[in-house]
C-alpha positions as CSV (number, residue, x, y, z in Angstrom):
1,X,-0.5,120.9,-46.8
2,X,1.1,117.3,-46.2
3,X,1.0,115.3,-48.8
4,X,1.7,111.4,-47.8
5,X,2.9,108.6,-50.4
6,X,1.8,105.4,-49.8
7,X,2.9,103.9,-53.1
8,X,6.7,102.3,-52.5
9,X,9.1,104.9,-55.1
10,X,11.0,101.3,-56.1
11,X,11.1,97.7,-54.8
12,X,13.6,98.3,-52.5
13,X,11.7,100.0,-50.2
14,X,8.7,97.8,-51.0
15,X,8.8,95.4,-47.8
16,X,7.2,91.5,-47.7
17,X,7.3,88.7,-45.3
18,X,9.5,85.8,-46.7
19,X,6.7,82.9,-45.8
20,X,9.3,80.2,-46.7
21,X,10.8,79.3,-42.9
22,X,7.2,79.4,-41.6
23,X,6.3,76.8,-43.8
24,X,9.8,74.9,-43.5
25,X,8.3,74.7,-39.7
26,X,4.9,73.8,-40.2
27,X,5.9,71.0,-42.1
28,X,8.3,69.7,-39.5
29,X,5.6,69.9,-37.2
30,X,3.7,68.2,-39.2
31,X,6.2,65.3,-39.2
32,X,6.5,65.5,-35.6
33,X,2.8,64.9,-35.0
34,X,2.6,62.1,-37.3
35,X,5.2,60.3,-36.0
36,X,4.7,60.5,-33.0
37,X,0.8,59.2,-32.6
38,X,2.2,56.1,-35.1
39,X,4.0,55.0,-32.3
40,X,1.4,55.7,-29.7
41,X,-1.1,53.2,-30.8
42,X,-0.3,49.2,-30.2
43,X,-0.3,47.5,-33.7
44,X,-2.9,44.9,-32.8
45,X,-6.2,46.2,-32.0
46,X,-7.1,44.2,-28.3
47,X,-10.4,44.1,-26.8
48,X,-8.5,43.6,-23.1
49,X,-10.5,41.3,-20.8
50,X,-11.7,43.3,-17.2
51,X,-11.0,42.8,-13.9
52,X,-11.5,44.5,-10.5
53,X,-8.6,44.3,-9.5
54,X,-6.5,46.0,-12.2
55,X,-3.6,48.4,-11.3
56,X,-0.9,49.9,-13.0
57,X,2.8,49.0,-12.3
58,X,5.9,50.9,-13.2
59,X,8.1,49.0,-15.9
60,X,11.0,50.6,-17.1
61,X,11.6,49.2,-20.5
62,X,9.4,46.4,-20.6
63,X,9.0,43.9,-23.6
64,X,5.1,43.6,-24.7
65,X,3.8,40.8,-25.8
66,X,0.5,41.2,-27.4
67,X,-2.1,37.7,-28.6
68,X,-4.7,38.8,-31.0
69,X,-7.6,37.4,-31.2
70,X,-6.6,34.8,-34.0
71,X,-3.7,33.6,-31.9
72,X,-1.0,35.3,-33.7
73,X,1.1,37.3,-31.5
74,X,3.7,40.3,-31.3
75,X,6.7,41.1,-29.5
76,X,7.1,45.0,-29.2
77,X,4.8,45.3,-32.1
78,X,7.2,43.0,-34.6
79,X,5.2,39.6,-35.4
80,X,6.7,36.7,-33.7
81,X,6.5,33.0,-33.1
82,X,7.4,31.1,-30.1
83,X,10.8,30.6,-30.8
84,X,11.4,34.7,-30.6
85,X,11.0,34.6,-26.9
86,X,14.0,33.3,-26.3
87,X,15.8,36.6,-27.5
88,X,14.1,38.3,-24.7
89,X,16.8,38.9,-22.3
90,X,16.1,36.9,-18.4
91,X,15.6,39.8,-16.0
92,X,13.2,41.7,-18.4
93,X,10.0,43.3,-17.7
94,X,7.7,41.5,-19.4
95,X,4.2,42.7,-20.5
96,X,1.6,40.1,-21.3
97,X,-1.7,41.2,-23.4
98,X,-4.3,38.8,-24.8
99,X,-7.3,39.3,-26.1
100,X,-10.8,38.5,-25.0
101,X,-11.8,36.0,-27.4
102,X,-8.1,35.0,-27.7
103,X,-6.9,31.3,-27.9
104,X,-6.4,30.5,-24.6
105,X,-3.9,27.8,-25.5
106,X,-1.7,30.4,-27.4
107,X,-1.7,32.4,-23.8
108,X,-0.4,29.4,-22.5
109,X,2.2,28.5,-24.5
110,X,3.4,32.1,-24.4
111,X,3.4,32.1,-20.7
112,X,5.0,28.3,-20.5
113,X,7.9,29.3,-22.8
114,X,8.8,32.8,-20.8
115,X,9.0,30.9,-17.8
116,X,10.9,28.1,-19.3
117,X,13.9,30.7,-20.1
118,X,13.7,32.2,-16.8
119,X,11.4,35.4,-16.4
120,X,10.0,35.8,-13.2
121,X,8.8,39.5,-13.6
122,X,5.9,39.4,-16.4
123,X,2.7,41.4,-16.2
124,X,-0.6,40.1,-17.4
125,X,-2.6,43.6,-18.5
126,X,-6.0,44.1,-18.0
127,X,-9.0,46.9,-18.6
128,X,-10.3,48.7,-15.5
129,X,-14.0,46.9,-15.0
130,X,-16.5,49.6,-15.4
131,X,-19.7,49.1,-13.4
């Protein structure tokens, strides 16, 4: 008759599974995610106003300029005033987003002192209209 063992004799040849890289990677993934969607989001939350005509352009490396509804307003999600727009390079793709009930003043001014230092390519973004 056979007689089988299945108690280890000593702890060498007792075997585990070392847990510690798989949770070295699991946190980094975690990291990874949570970066990640941070920078997907726009820092000011915009209700966009619609329009029929809406359509989406290719910018490569534009500058976005967000107005919030208050009339304070962002340049690539750092707070600015209008004096900041004159460190936006001439030449630049330029992203414009205001919201609905945004000052229309502050739009304005925005738009007046882009043009006044010489940007001819700026985008004004818009929601899809839904039916």
């Amino acid at each position: 008759m056979i007689r089988i063992n299945h108690k280890p004799k000593n702890d060498d040849d007792f075997m585990s599974i070392e847990i510690t890289p798989l949770v070295d990677v699991v946190f980094l993934l975690l990291i990874f995610f949570l970066l990640t969607t941070s920078y997907a989001n726009p820092s000011i939350d915009l209700a966009l106003p619609e329009a029929e005509t809406s359509w989406i352009n290719d910018h490569t490396d534009p500058y976005i300029i967000a107005i919030a509804q208050d009339g304070s307003f962002t340049i690539n999600q750092e707070p600015s005033v209008l004096s900041d727009i004159e460190g936006i390079p001439p030449g630049s793709d330029i992203l414009l987003l205001e919201d609905n009930a945004g000052p229309y003043g502050v739009f304005v001014g925005v738009l007046d002192a882009l043009r006044k230092n010489g940007h001819t390519s700026i985008s004004i973004v818009t929601d899809e209209k839904t039916d």
